[in-house]
C-alpha positions as CSV (number, residue, x, y, z in Angstrom):
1,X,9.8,-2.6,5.8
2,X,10.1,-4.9,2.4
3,X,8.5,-7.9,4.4
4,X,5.0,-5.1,5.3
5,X,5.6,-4.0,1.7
6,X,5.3,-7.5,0.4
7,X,2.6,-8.3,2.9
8,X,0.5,-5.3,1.4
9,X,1.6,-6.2,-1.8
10,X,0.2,-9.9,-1.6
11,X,-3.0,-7.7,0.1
12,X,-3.8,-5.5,-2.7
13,X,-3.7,-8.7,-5.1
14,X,-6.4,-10.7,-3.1
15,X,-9.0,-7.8,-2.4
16,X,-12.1,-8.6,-4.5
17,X,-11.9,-5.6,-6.6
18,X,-11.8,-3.9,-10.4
19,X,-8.1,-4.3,-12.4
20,X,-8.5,-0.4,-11.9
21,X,-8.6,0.1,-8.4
22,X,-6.0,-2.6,-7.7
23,X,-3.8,-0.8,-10.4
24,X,-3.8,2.5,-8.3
25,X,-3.7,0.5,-5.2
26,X,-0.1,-0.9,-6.5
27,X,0.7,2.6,-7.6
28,X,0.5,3.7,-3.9
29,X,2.5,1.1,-3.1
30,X,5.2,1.9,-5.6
31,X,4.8,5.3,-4.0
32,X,5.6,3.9,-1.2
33,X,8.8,2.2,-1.8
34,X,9.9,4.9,-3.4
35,X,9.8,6.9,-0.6
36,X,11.6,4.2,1.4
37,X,14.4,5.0,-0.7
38,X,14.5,8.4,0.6
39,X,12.9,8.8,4.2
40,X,12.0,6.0,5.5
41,X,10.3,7.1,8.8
42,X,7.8,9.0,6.2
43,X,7.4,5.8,4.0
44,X,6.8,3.9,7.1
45,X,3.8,5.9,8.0
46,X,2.7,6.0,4.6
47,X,2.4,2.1,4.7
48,X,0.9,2.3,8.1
49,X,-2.2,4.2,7.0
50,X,-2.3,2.2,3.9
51,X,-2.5,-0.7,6.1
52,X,-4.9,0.7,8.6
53,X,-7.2,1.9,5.9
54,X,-7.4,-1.9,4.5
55,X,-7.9,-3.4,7.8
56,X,-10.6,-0.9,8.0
57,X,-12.3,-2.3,5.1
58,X,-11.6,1.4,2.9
59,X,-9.1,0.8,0.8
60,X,-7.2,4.2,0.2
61,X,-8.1,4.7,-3.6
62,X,-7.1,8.3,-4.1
């Protein structure tokens, strides 16, 4: 799970962007890890539709 996070991580940082929308990106993210703290099945799937959402080219900027 830290090795996706840090992949995802290292994603958010290269996406051609504003400094706004990677900001909230990196909040999900933080969102993220604190959930693995908690439940990590549910922080797992969290990242997985993070992920799928980048590899679809839709960055999840809610």
């Amino acid at each position: 799970m830290a090795e996706r996070l840090k992949q995802a991580h290292a994603r958010v940082h290269a996406l051609n962007v504003s400094v706004d929308a990677k900001t909230a990106l990196t909040r999900q993210l933080l969102i993220v890890t604190e959930t693995a703290k908690r439940d990590l099945p549910e922080a797992a799937r969290r990242l997985s539709r993070f992920v799928h959402d980048l590899d679809e080219g839709h960055p999840p900027l809610d």
